[in-house]
N, C-alpha and C positions, 0 to 999 in steps of 0.2 A: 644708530643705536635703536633695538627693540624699546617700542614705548607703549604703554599700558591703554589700550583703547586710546591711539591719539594720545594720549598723556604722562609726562614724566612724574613718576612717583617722587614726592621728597616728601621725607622724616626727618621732623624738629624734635627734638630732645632735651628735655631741663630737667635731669634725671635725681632722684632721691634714692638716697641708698636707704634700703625698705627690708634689713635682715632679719628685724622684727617688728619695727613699724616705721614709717616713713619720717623720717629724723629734717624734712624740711615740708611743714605744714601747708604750704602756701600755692595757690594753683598759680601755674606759670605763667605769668602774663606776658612775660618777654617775649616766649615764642608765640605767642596770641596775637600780638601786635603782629611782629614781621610775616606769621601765615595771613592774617586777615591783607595785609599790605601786597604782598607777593599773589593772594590771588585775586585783587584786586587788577593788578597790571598786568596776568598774564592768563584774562578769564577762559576758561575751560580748555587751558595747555597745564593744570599742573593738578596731580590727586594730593594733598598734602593731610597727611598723620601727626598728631603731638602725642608725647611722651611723657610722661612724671616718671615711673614707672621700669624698674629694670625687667622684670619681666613681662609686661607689654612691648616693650621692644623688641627684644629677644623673639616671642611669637611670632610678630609681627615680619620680623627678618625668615622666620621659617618660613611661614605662609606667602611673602610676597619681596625680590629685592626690590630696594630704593634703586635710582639712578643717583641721588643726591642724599645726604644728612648733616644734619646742621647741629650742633651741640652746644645748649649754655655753657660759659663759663664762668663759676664764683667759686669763691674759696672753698663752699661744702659741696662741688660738683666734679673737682678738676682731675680727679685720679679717678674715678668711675665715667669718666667721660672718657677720656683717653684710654682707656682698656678697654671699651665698647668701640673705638677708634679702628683700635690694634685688629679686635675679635673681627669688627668689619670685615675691612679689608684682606681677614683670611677669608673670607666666604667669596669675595670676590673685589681686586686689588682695584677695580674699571671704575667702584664706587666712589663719587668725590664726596671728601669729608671735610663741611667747614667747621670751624669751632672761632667763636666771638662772646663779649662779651667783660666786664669790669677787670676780672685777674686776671690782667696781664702785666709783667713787668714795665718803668717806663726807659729803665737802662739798656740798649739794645744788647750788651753781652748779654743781659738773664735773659732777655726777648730768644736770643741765640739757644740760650741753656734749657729754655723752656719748649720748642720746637724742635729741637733736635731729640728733649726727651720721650716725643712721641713723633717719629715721623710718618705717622698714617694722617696725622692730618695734613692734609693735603695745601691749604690756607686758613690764616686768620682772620677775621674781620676786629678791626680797632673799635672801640667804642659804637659810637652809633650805629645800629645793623640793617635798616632797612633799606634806603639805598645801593650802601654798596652789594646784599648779596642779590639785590634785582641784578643788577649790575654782573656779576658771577655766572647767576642764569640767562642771562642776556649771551655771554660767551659761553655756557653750556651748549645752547640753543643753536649757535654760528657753529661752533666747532663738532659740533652731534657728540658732545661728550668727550672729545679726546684730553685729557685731563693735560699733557703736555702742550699742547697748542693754547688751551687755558692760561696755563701758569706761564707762557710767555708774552701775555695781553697785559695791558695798562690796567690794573684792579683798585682805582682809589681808596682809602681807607681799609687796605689790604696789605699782611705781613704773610711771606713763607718762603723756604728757604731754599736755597740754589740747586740748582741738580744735583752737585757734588754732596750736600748737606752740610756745607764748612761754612757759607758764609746767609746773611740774609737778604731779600731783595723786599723793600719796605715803599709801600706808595704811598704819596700824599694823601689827606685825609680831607674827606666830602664835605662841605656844609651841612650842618644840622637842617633838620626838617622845621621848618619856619608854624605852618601851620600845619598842627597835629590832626586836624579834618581828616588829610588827607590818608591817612591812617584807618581804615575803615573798622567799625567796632566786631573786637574776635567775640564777643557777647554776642551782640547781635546776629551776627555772622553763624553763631553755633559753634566756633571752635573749641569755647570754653565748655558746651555741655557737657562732654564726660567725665569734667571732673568736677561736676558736682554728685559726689561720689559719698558723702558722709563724711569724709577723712580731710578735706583738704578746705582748708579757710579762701573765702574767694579773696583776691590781691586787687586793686584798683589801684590807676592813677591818674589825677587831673592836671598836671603841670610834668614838664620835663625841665632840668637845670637845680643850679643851684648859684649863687650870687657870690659864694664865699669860697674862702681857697684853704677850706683846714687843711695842713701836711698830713695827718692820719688818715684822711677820708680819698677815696679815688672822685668821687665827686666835685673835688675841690681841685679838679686841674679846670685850667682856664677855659679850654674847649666846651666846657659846660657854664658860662658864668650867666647867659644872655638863658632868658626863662620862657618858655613857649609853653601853649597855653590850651587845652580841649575847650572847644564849646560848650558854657555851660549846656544847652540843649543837649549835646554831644552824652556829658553826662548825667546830666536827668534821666535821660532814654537808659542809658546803662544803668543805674542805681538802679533805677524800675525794674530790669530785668532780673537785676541778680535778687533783689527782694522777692522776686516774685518765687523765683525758681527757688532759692531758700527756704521758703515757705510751705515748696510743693515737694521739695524732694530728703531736705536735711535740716528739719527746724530744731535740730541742738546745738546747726551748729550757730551762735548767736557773733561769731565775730566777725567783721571788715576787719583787713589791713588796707590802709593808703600809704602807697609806698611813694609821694611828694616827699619832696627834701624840708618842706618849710611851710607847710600845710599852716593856712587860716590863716598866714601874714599877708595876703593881698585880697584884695577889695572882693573880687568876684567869687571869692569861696565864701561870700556869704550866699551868694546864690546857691552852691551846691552846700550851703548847710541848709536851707530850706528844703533841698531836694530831699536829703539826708531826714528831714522831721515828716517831711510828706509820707517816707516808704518806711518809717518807724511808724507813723498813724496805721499804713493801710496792711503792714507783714510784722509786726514785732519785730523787725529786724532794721537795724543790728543793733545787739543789747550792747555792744562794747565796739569801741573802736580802737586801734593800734596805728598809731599813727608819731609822728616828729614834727610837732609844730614849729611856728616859723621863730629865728632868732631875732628879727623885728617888729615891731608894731605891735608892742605886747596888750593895749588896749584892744588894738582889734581880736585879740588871737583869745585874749578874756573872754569878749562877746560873743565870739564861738563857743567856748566854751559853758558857757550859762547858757545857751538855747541850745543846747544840745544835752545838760540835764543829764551833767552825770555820766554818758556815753562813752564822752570823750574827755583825758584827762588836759591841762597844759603842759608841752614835754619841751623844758628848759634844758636842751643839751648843753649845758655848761661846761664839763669835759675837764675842766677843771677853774678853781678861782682863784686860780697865783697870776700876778700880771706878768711874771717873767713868762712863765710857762704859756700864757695867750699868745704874750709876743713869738716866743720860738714855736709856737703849731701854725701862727698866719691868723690867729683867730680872736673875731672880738664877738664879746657878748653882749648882752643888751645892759645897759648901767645898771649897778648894782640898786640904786635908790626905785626905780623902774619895774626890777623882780621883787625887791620885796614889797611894794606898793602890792604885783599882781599878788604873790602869797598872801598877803592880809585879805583881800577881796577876794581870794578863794578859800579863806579860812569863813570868810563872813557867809559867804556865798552855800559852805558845807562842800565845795568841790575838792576833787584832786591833782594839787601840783607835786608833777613829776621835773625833779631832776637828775639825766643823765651822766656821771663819771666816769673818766679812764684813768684805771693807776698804771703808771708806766710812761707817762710822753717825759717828752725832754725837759730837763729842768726842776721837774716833779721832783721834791724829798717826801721822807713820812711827814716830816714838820708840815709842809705846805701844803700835803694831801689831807692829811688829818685837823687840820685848821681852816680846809676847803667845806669838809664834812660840818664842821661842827659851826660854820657861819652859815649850812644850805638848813639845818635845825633850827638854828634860830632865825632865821626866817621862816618859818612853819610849812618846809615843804613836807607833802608824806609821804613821799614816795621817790626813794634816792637810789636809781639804779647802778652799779657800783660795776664797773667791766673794768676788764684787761685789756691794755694796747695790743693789738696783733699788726706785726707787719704783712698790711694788704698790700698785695700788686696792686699797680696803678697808682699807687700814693707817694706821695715823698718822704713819707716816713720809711717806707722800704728799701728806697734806694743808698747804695754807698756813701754819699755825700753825708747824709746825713746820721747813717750809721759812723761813722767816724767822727764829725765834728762832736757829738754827743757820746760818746763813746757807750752805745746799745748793745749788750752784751740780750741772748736771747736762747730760750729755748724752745723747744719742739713738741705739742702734744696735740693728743686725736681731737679732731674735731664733733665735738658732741653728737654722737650717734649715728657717725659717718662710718659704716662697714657696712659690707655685701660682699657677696662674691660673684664673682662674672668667669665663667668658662671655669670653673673647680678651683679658682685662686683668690685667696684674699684681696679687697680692695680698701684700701681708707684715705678719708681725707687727712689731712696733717695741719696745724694755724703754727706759727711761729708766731711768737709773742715777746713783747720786751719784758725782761724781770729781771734787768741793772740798767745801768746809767751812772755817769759822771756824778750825777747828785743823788742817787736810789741805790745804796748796796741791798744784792740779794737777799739781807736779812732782812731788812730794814721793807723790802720791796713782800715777802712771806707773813711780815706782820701785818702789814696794811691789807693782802691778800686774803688771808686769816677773818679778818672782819667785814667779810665781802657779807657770809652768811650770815650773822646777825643783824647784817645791812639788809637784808632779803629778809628775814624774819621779823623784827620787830621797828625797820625806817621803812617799808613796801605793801605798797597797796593802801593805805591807811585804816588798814585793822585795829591799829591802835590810837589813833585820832585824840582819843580822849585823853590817854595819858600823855601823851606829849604835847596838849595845848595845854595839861594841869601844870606839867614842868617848867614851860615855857613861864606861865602865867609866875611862877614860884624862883624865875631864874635860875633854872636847872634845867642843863645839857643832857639829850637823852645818852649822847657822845658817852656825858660819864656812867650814867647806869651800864651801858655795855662795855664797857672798860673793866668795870666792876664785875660782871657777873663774867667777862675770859680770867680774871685774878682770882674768883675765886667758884671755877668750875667744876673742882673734886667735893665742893659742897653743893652737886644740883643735883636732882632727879635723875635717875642712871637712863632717861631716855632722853633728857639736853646733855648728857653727856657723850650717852652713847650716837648720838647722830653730828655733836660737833668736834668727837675726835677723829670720827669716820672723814669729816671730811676734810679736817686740816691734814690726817691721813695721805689720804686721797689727791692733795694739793701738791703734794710731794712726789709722790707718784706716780700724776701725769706727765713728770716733765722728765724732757729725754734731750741728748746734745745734738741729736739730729733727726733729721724723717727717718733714716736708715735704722736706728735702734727704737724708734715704735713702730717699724714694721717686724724688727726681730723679735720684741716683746710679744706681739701680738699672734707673732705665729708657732709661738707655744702651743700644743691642742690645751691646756688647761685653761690661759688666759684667752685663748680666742674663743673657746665653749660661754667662757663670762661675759666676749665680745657681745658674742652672736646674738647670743640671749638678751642682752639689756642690764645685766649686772655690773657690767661696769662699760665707759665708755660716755656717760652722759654727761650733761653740762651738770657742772657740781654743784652749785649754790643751786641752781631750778630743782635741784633733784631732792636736794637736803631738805631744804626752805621750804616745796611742796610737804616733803614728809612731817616736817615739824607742825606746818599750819594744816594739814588734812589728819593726822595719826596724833600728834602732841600736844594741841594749842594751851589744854588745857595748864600742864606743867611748865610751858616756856611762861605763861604770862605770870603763873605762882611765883615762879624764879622771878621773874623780872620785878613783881611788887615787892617781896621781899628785899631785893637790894635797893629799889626805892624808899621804903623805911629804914636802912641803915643809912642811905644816905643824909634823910632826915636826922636820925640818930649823930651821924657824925658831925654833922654842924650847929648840932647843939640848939634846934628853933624850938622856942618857947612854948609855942602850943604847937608841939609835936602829937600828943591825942590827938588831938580836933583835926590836923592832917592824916595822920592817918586812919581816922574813922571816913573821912573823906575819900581818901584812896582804894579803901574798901569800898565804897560806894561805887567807884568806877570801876571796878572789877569787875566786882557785882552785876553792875551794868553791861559790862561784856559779855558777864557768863549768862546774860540775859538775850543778849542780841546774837551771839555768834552760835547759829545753827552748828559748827563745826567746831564748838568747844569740847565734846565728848570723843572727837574723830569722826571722820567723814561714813565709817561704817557703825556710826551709833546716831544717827540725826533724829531729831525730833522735834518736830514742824512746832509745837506750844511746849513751856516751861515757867516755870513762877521760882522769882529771885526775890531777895528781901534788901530794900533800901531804904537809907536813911536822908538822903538827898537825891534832889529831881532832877538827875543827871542828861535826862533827856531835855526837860527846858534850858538846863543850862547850855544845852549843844544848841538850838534851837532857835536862842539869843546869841549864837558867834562867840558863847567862852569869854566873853567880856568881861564878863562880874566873877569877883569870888564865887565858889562853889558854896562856901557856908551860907550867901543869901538864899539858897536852895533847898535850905534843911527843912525836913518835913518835920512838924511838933513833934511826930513820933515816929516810930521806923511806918515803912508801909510795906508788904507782899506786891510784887505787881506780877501779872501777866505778860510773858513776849509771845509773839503768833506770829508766823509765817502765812504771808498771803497764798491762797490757793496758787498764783499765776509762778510766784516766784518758787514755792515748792514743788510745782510740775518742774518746772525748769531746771531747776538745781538738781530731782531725779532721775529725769530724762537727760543731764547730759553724764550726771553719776553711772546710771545702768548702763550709759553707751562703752564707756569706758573702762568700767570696772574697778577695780582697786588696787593692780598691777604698780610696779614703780613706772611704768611709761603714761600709766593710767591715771595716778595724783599729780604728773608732771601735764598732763592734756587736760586735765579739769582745773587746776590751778589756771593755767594759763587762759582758757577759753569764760574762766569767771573772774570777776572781782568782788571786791571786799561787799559790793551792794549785794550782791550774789549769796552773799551767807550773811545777812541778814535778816533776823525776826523784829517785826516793831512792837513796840509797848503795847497790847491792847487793852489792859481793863486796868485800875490798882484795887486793889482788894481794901478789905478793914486793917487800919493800922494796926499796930504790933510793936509790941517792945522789942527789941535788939538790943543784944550785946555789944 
């Protein structure tokens, strides 16, 4: 086989479908890893190219063939990976095409279903990938390419299927890589430079494994239980680098993702939290981190948390808090007395605790969903991410077994900003999701769906902090303010109306009884012109809940104080005045701090609000004491001011963006609630108020 000066070309591929803008943020580190790996063991025998990129690849197949390509695979990749598969091997059939990575089925008929429905690829690689496809090239290399001589060699941790296509030939699977050393860094290495590109959040990881066996997660099979470990030096060196290069080439963009399964539960991430404060001293970066801290050791995961100042939130995937439903996913949480301990010291603290949700696992009713919600409140979390089950490959929530003993009825919609087209034909990804069950009817499963967005608007990011530790303090459930204002939503401002009927809408809409009919949907020219564009196709609570908190804030929180005085009203409390002059006051204080109460295209760096109470000291002291100890003798005027640093920030990453629906859903995300805000700077001469 013709090789390219001595060297066989391979193309790694972790493709984002990019029809209008790249619907998976995150630079590739998977294939980062196995190129920095692969050319480590086979130095100057291999040219290797990465991909995000469908049209980088495409060129790239013009300009030069691969001998080899390799393609991630995840749920947002797996149909634009397979028809660049297909496209391949029309240009030339000699091409070996691996494809590896999380979704894959663990039942071997869908292993069957799922290989026969693309048979260009050639083989799969199972889970762990660097190894085995040295291993692949190893038998590239002997065999000069003959792809049948290949596919008849012993390929551990290798699926693909028989000459005939009827049946599959499945090899044992490699031990994991013990030390990740040897792994050499794709940073360092230079793999990952070009995509620091503006567009794409860099992705990190210090740890491989996961300790626990959720049924919903692919991580939670046992092959992954045992935890391996990068050098802290390993990543020191790395955070250095990406700080640096962030700094030099895209300082808006301010986010890390660490893609650890349980980040900050073990000892030595305290090392790489210093590393982390080291390259925040010397690059301003990262203003934010995304991350899943660990389900153990909530003390330690605290302590991260407070030297890191805000960065980073605690992400309590609780998932759900019915004990049956733990029992039937495999999954335990950290004891209840434990989290709300952390929640209180991150209320004192002024931090944010985040906990994660799924509606949909087994066992789950609205009763136990909705009494999940309304105990993670009362424990003062602020930030309550509210998802839907999707049957993932690789889980056991996927498989037949457990589709049946539960009896998971499910349907089929697009995966959030998953379309492209490859070779003139439409591509999408598809999620299948649970939305019934034995104890969940489809309505009952619609409602709880329903309040995903008010979940995202006024329990996320803790934009509203204040009102709901006033609640708390007053023994009122924010649970029931939103209750209140879906019962009575034809009395709100026609832009909370108009954006939360759009979306309950819309909730109805995505779902289809099969991939087959949203692909026929979609290949309407009217609705695929809405694809293409961005109009429709996006994740719907991101999309809504951005538009509400960047275009409406102002009118959602009007709504929202208002049915917090009937609520007062309704229970009849004595000095009903005196709270709600109080409530005012926090308002106030909002429309004080939140740069982004006018919408995000009306910002104004200084503003003077008038109050009657030191809303700020009272935040200040951890919300402990009544609010009326606060009262100032007389109203006062005060000043809020946006610091120069933080107003650059917030504009430079506004201007990058724009004000597009792709462009409130990319600033949202890349900022948090610190992020829009102004601090108090002067009080003026008190002032009477009404």
């Amino acid at each position: 086989m013709e090789t390219k000066n001595g060297k066989f070309v391979v193309y790694l591929a972790s493709l984002s479908h990019s029809s209008w803008r790249s619907q998976v943020d995150d630079m590739p580190l998977a294939i980062g890893d196995i190129s920095a790996y692969l050319d480590s063991k086979f130095p100057g025998e291999l040219e290797i190219h990465l991909f995000r990129y469908s049209e980088d690849l495409e060129n790239a197949i013009k300009n030069q063939k691969p001998h080899i390509v390799g393609f991630s695979n995840y749920y947002w990749t797996e149909n634009i990976s397979k028809a660049w598969a297909t496209a391949i091997k029309k240009v030339d059939p000699s091409i070996l095409i691996l494809m590896g990575g999380p979704n894959f089925p663990i039942d071997e008929g869908r292993q069957l279903v799922f290989l026969q429905s693309c048979p260009s690829i050639d083989i799969y690689v199972r889970l762990e990938g660097e190894l085995a496809t040295k291993l692949i090239i190893d038998e590239f290399k002997k065999t000069n390419g003959n792809l049948d001589q290949i596919k008849e060699a012993v390929l551990s941790s290798c699926t693909l299927l028989s000459p005939d296509g009827k049946n599959l030939i499945s090899h044992p699977l490699l031990p994991r890589i013990k030390n990740l050393d040897d792994i050499p860094s794709p940073f360092l290495n230079k793999f990952m430079d070009k995509f620091f590109d503006g567009q794409l959040i860099p992705a990190y990881q210090t740890n491989r494994g996961c300790p626990f066996l959720c049924t919903f997660c692919n991580s939670g099979d046992t092959y992954y239980n045992s935890i391996s470990h990068f050098s802290v030096e390993r990543v020191s060196q790395d955070l250095e680098y990406i700080g640096k290069k962030i700094s030099e080439t895209c300082p808006h963009i301010g986010v890390l993702r660490m893609v650890d399964d349980n980040f900050g539960m073990y000892l030595r991430d305290q090392e790489v939290i210093k590393s982390i404060l080291r390259i925040q001293e010397r690059y301003g970066y990262p203003k934010k981190i995304i991350v899943s801290t660990g389900k153990n050791k909530p003390e330690r995961i605290l302590d991260s948390v407070k030297q890191l100042k805000g960065t980073m939130g605690f992400t309590a995937a609780v998932q759900t808090m019915d004990a049956n439903v733990l029992k039937a996913v495999k999954r335990e949480n950290i004891s209840r007395k434990a989290y709300f301990n952390v929640a209180e010291e991150l209320g004192k603290s002024g931090l944010i605790g985040i906990a994660d949700t799924i509606l949909g696992l087994p066992l789950e009713s609205k009763e136990s969903y909705l009494n999940g919600l309304r105990e993670l409140i009362d424990a003062g979390i602020q930030t309550i991410n509210t998802t839907t089950a999707f049957m993932m490959m690789g889980s056991e929530l996927e498989t037949d077994a457990t589709r049946k003993q539960h009896n998971i009825k499910t349907h089929w919609r697009l995966s959030p900003g998953a379309c492209s087209k490859v070779d003139n034909t439409l591509v999408m990804e598809m999620e299948e999701i649970s939305t019934s069950s034995s104890t969940l009817p489809f309505e009952d499963w619609l409602v709880c769906r329903n309040l995903q967005i008010w979940f995202r608007i006024f329990c996320f990011g803790g934009h509203f902090e204040p009102v709901h530790k006033y609640l708390k303090f007053l023994g009122i459930n924010y649970l029931d303010v939103i209750l209140k204002m879906c019962e009575s939503l034809n009395e709100a401002p026609s832009s909370v109306q108009e954006i939360i009927n759009r979306f309950e809408q819309d909730v109805r809409e995505e779902l289809f009884d099969s991939p087959e009919q949203v692909h026929e949907f979609y290949s309407i020219p009217e609705n695929q012109e809405k694809l293409l564009s961005g109009e429709k196709g996006n994740a719907l609570a991101l999309v809504y809940s951005a538009r509400a908190k960047m275009e409406h804030f102002a009118d959602f929180a009007k709504f929202a104080q208002h049915h917090i005085v009937e609520i007062f009203r309704d229970q009849h409390i004595s000095d009903f005045d005196d709270l709600v002059q109080e409530l005012d006051s926090i308002f106030s204080y909002l429309r004080g701090q939140k740069v982004i109460w006018g919408g995000v295209k009306n910002l104004e760096r200084q503003t003077t609000v008038q109050l009657n109470h030191d809303v700020e000291k009272w935040k200040e002291e951890g919300y402990w004491n009544p609010l009326n100890n606060y009262k100032f003798p007389s109203g006062k005027k005060v000043i809020f001011n946006m610091d120069p640093e933080g107003w650059g920030y917030l504009n430079k990453v506004k201007n990058e963006y724009s004000c597009s629906t792709f462009g409130l859903m990319k600033i949202y995300r890349l900022l948090d609630s610190r992020h829009y805000n102004r601090s108090r700077s002067l009080e003026m001469k008190g002032v009477a108020i009404s």
